[in-house]
N, C-alpha and C positions, 0 to 999 in steps of 0.2 A: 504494500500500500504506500504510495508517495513515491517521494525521489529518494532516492541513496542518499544516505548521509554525507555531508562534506570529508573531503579524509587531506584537505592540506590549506594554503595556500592560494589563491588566484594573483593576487598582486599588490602590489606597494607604493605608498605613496608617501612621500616626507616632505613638509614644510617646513621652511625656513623662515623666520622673520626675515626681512630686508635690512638689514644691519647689522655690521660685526664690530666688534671689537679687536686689535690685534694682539699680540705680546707686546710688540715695541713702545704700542700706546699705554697698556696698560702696566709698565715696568715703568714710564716716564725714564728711558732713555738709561736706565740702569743693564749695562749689560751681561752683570752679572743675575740679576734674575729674569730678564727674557733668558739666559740661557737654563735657569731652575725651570720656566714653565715649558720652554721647549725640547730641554733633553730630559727634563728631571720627569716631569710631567706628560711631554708628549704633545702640548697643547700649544697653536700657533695661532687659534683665532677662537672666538666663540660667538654664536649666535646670537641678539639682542632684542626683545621687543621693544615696538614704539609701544607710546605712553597710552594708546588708543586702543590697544588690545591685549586683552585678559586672554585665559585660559579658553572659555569657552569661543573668542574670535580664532585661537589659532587650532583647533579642532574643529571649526566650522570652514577654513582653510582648508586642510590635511582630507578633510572627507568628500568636500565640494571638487576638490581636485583628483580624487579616488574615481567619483561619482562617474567622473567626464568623459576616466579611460573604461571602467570596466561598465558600468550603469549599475540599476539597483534591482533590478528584477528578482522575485521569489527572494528578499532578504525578509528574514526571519526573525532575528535579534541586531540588536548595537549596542555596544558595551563599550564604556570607557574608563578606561585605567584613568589617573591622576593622583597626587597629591598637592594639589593647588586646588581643593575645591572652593565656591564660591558659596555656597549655600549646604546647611547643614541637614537639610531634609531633602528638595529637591533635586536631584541627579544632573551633572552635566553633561548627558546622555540626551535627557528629555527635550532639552535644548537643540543638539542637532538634528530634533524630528524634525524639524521646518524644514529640511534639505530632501528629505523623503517626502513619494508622491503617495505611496503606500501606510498606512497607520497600524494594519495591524501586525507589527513589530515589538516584540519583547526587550525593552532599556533596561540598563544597571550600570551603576558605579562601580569600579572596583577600587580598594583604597590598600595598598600593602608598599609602601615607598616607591621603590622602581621597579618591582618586582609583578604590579597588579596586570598590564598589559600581559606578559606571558600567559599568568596564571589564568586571564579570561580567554585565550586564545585557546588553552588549554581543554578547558571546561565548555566552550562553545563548539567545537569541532563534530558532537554530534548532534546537534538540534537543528542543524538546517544550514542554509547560506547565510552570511551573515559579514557585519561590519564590528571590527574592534579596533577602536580611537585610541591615543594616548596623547595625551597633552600636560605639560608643566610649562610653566615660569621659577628653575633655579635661583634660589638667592643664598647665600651663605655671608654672615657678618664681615662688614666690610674693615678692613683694617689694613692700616699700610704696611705694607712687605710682606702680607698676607697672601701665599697664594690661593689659597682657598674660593675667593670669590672670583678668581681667571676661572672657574671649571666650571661654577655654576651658568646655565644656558637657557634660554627658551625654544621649544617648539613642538610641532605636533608630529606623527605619524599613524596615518590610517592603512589599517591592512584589510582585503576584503578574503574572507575563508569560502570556501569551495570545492571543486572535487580536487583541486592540488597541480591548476595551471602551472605553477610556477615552481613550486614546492610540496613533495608528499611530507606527513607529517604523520609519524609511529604515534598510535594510539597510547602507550605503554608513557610512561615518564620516571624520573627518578625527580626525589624531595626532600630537604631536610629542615624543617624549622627549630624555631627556639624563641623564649622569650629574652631577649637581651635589649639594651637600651645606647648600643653603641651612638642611634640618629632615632631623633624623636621629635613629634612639635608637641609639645604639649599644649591643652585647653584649660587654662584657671575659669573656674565658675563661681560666681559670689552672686547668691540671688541667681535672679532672672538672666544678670549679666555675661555673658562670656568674652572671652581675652587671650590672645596666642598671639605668638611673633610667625612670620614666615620663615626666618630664617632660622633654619633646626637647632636643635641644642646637639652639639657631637664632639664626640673624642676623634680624632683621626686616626691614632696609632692602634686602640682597639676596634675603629671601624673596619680599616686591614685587616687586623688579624680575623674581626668575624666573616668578613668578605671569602679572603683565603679558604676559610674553615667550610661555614655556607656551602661556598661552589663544590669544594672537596667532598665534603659530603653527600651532595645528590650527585656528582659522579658515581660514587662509590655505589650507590642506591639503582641507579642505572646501568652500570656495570654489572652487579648481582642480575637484576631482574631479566637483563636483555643478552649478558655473556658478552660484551662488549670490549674494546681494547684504542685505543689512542689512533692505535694504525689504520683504524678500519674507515677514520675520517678525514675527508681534503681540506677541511678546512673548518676551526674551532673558533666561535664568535662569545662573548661573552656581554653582560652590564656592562659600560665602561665608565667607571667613576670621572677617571681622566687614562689617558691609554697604557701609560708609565706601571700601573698598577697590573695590567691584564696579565702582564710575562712573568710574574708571580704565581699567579694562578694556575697558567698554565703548566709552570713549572710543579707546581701542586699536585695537578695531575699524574705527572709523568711518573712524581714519588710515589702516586697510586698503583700505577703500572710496574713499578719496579718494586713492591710491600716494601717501600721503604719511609713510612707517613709517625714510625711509633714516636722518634724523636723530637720531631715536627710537633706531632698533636699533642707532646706534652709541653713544649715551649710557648704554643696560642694558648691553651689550658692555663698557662702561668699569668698568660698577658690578662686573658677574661679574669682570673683573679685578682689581679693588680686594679683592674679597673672595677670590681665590686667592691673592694676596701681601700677605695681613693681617699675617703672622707677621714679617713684616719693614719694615711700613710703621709708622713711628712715630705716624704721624698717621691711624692708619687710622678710627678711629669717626669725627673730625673732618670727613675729608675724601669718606668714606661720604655721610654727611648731606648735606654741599652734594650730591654727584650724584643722592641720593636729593629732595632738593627742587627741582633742576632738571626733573628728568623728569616730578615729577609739576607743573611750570611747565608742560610742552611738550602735556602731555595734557590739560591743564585748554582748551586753546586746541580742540581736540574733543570733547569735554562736549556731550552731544545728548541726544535719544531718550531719556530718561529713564522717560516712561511706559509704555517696555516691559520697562522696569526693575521699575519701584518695587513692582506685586505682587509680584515675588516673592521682596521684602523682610521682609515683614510679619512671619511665624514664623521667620527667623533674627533681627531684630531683636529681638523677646519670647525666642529660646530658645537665640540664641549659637551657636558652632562645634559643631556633634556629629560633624563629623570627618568619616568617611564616610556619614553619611546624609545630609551639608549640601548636595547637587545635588538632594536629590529633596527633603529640605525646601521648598526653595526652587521646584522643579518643582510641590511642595502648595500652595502659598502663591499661586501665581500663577493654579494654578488654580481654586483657591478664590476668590481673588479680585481677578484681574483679569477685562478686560474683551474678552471674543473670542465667536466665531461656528465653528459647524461648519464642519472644513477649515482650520481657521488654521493656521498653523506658526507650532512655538515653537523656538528656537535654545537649544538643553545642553549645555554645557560645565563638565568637569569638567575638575579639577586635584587633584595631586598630589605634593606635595614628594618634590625626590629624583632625576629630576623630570619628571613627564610631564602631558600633558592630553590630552583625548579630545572631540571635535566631535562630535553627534547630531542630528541632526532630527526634529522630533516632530510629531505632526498632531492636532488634537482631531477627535472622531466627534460626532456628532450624539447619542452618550450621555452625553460629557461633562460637559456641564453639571448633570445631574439626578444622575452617580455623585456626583461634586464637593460637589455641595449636601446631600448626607446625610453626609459628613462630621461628625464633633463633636469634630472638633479645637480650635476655638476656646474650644468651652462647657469642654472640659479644661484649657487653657492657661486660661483664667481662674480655673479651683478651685484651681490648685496655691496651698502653700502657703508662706508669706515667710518667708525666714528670715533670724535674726541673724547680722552678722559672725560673733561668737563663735560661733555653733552654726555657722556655714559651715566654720570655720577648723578647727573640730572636727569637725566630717565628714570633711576634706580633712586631715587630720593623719592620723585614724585607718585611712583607707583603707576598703575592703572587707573585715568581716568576717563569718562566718557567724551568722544569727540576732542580728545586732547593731543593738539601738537600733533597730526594726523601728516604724514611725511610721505607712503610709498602710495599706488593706485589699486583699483581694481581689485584690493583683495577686504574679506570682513573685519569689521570694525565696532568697539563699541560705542554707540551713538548717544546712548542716557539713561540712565538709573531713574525709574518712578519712584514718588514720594511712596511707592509700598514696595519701594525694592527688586521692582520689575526692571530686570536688563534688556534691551533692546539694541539689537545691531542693525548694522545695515553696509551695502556694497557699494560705495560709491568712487567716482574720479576723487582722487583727492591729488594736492600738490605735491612735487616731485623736490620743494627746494628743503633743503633741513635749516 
């Protein structure tokens, strides 16, 4: 009865805001840390929204331009990942029903840091054809000499699922969660009131380590269930915090592959405790860092396979963390432009502070290559436009506001907030000068 269930993939679409930021700009001319964010980090440029678009303009972007190549026909559900939501009951899913001609479509949020995108691609694979959005606006506290806030990014990626045009997609997955608190926002409630910053509360050094650990583990989860091995894939994509961090990971792996993980997992083991008895360790940042540079001593000693890395480097390197669309950036990127044959398997792994990760298998079709190469995602990453410190820090001071300082054309925007909190967009010409 019906149609066969989706079993992968149809195609990809990633938006970019029209403005980047570079290293050079954002070093102010220091060239000892543009070279921290570009060798250390990995990171040459990042993505920027203007002041006129929120969350839900740049997932109303990402899907409108999904919509164009593949259409909507027989879609069934749209899910969107985020952690930039706008509204605490209403979904910003339901939002981009306006773009559907069809209503009766099944919405949901998914909210798990960067991690919520996979996990609803996941879980939607057999209910039908369907759309899953991810959108963020990255912010991390801004502080000078700080690289932290060079990673953080804006934008969307919409994927349309299917019978697996582009990519088949093994039913099977490997997972590992936990409750840890490496990246959080938290909500203070007093009264009726609520109150949260954007910008996360986070350790770095034990973010790594549970990053590391996370991925580690739903390999290991996926390796059991599927009998799986390193070799068996052209090419390994992962979350990219910033890219610097991935070859870590990977290197993670490979200590999977060779049962060489016991000495490893008790030195992150050491770190997750250091970072539970911070409040009482006098020396805790001090003594952080040495474990945090031992470990990545011990990984650096499996450091491989790089070249099933490095495509799908290329667009989080140019566009920085966008949070939950940074698995399937990175899933675009490789396919774009790395180097593989019909039938290859590629290994997806996402993560998620908080904290969980999720193992995937993926396969190219013998459409792959020709969907892939119509892409014009590059020709748009190179028109975006540079911007200054100053105007960066003024965008990012002023937030999101309606109809504000409106700079590129032709793509959605938010127009005005009602006095009951209704957001309204709209597509209009706007001016080209900044």
């Amino acid at each position: 009865m019906g149609s066969s269930p989706p079993r992968g993939v149809n195609d990809i679409y990633v938006y970019t805001p029209e403005h980047k930021l570079t290293a050079e700009e954002f070093a102010e001319d220091s060239d000892k840390f543009v070279g921290l964010l570009k060798h250390g980090l990995g990171l040459s440029e990042k993505s920027v929204n203007e002041p006129s678009q929120d969350t839900i303009a740049l997932a109303m972007n990402a899907l409108e331009g999904l919509i164009e190549v593949v259409g909507q026909e027989e879609t069934r559900y749209l899910y969107c990942g985020t952690e930039s939501q706008l509204n605490l009951s209403k979904p910003v899913a339901t939002n981009l029903m306006d773009l559907l001609d069809n209503k009766n479509v099944m919405t949901l949020d998914g909210v798990f840091a960067c991690l919520s995108g996979l996990n609803l691609l996941v879980n939607g694979l057999g209910i039908g054809d369907g759309f899953v959005v991810t959108s963020d606006i990255a912010k991390y506290e801004r502080k000078k000499g700080d690289s932290a806030d060079f990673t953080g990014a804006s934008g969307s990626v919409a994927v349309r699922t299917g019978e697996g045009k582009l990519l088949k997609v093994d039913s099977d997955f490997g997972a590992f969660s936990s409750n840890e608190w490496d990246f959080h926002k938290p909500i203070e409630v007093r009264g009726d009131e609520l109150s949260s910053n954007v910008s996360p509360k986070v350790d770095g050094y034990f973010s790594f380590a549970a990053y590391v650990k996370h991925i580690g583990e739903a390999y290991k989860d996926l390796k059991d269930r599927k009998n799986i091995k390193l070799d068996d894939f052209n090419q390994v994509t992962f979350h990219v915090p910033y890219p610097g961090i991935t070859k870590y990971a990977l290197a993670y792996l490979r200590a999977v592959e060779l049962e060489a993980t016991d000495e490893i997992d008790e030195k992150l083991e050491s770190i997750k405790d250091l970072f539970h008895n911070k409040d009482s360790d006098e020396n805790y940042e001090a003594s952080l860092k040495v474990a945090y540079t031992d470990i990545k001593g011990d990984l650096k000693e499996f450091m491989g396979d790089l070249e099933k890395l490095t495509p799908s480097l290329k667009y989080p390197s140019m566009m920085g963390n966008i949070y939950t669309g940074s698995v399937f950036l990175s899933l675009a990127s490789a396919l774009k432009h790395g180097d593989y044959d019909a039938g290859d398997n590629i290994l997806v792994i996402g993560y998620g502070s908080g904290s969980g990760s999720t193992a995937v298998i993926m396969t190219t079709t013998d459409q792959t290559r020709k969907i892939a190469d119509a892409w014009d995602f590059d020709e748009r990453l190179s028109n975006r436009k540079s911007l200054s410190l100053s105007d960066y820090n003024s965008f990012r001071n002023e937030g999101v506001m309606p109809n504000n300082k409106p700079h590129t054309s032709s793509n959605w925007h938010l127009d005005k907030i009602t006095e009951f909190g209704r957001r309204i967009y709209s597509k209009v010409k706007r001016s080209s000068a900044v």
